[in-house]
C-alpha positions as CSV (number, residue, x, y, z in Angstrom):
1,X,-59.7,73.3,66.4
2,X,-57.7,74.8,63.6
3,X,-59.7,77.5,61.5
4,X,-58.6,78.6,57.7
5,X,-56.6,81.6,58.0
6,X,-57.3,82.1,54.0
7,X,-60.7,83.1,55.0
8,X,-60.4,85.2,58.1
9,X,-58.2,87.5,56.5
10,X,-60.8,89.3,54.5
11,X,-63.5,88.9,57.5
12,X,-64.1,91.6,60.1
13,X,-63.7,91.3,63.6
14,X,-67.0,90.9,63.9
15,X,-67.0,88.2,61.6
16,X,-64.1,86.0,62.8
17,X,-65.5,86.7,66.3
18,X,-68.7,85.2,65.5
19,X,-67.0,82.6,62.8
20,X,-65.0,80.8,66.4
21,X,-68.0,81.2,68.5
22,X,-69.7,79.4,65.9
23,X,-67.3,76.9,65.4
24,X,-66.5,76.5,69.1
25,X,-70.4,75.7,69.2
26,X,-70.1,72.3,67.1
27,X,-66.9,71.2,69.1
28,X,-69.8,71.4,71.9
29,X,-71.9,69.1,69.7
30,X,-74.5,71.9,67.9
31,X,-76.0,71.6,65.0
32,X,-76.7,74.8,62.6
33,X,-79.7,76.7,63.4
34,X,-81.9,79.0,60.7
35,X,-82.8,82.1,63.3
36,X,-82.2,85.3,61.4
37,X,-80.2,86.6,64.4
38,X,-78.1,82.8,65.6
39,X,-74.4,82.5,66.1
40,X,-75.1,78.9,64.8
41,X,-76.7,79.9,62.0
42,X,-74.1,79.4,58.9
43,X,-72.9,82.3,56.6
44,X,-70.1,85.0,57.0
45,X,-72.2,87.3,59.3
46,X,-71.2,90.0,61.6
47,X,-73.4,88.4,64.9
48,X,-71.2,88.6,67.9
49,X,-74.2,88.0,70.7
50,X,-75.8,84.7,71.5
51,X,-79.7,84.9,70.5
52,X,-82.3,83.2,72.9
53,X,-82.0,80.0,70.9
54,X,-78.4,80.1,71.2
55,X,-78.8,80.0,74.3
56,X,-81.0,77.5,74.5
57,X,-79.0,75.0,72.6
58,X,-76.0,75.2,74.7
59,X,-77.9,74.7,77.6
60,X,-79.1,71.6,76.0
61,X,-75.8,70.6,75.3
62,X,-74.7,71.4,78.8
63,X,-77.2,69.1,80.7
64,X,-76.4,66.2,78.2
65,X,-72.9,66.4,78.2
């Protein structure tokens, strides 16, 4: 995985921490999700904790990989 140092510059640590989780989230195989409060959701946000859905979705991805 090889992220755009361009745009982590101007992002807090909050930001590029949940920018790689998300990211690190589709090399697992999820898709975006639209929870207010989702690592996978898209958008420059400051969410650094993994919501219930979150959750969810990697443990789908778990069992079917």
């Amino acid at each position: 995985m090889k992220l755009n140092d361009y745009h982590f510059k101007n992002m807090t640590r909050d930001q590029r921490t949940k920018t790689v989780t998300h990211e690190f989230g589709h090399a697992l195989g999820l898709d975006h999700t639209y929870e207010k409060y989702d690592v996978m959701q898209q958008g420059m946000l400051s969410i650094t904790s993994l919501s219930y859905t979150d959750k969810k979705s990697y443990d789908e991805a778990y069992r079917r990989y």
